[in-house]
C-alpha positions in Angstrom: 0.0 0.0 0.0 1.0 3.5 -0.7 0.8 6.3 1.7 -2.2 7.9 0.1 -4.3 4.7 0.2 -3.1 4.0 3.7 -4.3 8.0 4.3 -7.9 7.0 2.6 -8.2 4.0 4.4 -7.7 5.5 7.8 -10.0 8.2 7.1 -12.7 5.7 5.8 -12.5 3.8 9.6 -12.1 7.1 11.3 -15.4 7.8 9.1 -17.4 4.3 10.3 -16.1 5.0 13.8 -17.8 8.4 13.9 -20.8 7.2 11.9 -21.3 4.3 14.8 -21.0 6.6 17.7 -23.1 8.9 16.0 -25.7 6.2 15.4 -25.8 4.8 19.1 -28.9 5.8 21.1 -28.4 7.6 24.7 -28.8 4.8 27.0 -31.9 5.6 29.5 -31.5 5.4 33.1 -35.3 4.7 33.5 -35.4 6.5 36.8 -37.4 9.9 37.7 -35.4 13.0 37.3 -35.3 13.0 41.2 -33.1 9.3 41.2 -31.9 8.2 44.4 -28.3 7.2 44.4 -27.6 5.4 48.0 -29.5 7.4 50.6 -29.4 10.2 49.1 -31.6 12.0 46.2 -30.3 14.7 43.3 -32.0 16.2 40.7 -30.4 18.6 37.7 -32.6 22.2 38.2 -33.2 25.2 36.3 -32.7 28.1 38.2 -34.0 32.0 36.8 -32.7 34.4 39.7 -34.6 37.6 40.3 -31.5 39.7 39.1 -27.6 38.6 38.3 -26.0 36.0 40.3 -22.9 34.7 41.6 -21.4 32.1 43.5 -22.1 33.5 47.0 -25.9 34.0 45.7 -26.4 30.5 45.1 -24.8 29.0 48.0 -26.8 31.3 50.3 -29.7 30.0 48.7 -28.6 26.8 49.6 -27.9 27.0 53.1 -31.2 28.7 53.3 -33.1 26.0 51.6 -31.0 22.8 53.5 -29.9 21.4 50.1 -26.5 20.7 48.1 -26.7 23.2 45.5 -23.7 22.5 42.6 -23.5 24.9 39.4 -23.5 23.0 36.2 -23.7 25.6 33.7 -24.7 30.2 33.7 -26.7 30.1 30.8 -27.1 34.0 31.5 -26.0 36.0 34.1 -29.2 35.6 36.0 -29.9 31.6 34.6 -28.2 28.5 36.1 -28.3 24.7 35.8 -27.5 23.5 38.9 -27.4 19.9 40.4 -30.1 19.7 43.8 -28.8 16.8 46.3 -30.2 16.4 49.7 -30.0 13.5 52.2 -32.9 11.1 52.0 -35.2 9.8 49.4 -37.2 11.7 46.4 -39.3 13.7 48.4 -36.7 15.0 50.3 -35.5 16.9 46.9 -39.0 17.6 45.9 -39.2 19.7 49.1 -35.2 21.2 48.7 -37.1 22.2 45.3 -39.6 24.2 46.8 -37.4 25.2 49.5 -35.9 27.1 46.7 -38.4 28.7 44.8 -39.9 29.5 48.0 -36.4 31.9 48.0 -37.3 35.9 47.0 -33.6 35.6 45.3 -35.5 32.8 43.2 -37.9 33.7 40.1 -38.1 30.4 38.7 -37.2 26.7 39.8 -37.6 23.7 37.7 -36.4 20.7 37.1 -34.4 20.2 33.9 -36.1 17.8 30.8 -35.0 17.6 27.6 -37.7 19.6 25.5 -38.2 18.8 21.3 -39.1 22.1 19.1 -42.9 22.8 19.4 -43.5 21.3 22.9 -44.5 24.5 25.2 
């Protein structure tokens, strides 16, 4: 083999590798987007905040609302994902959720779901 049909080969199995991952489906956990993990429960939130946020904002809010609060991702400077974890079973982070929005720093808690174009 030469080098250029070595470089065409490779790029043809780089090309069914990709093609493969590409084609493999998400595997699903088939638990509630509150899953308990040992003793303890965590859910991934969307958090709006009345006005900017930090750091310091967020773990106030979590002290104040007896929960693990993690940041994920700013989506804006008043928008987080965060990760919710509290001790105990699901409705121990269904009440750390409303714990939350209960917060006046908080304009909007929800739990984070994958939405498709359309869906409201």
């Amino acid at each position: 083999m030469n080098w250029r049909s070595r470089y065409v080969a490779s790029g043809l199995w780089l090309a069914v590798a990709a093609l493969l991952q590409g084609c493999t489906a998400p595997r699903e956990s088939g638990t509630s987007p509150l899953a308990a993990t040992s003793a303890d429960c965590s859910a991934r939130i969307l958090v709006g905040f009345v006005s900017a946020a930090d750091a310091s904002v967020v773990a106030a809010i979590a002290q104040t609302a007896a929960v693990r609060l993690v940041v994920v991702n700013r989506l804006l400077p008043d928008l987080y994902v965060l990760d919710l974890s509290s001790d105990g079973p699901d409705s121990a982070c269904a009440a750390g959720l409303e714990r939350v929005r209960a917060d006046a720093r908080v304009r909007s808690a929800d739990l984070d779901a994958r939405r498709a174009p359309g869906e409201g």
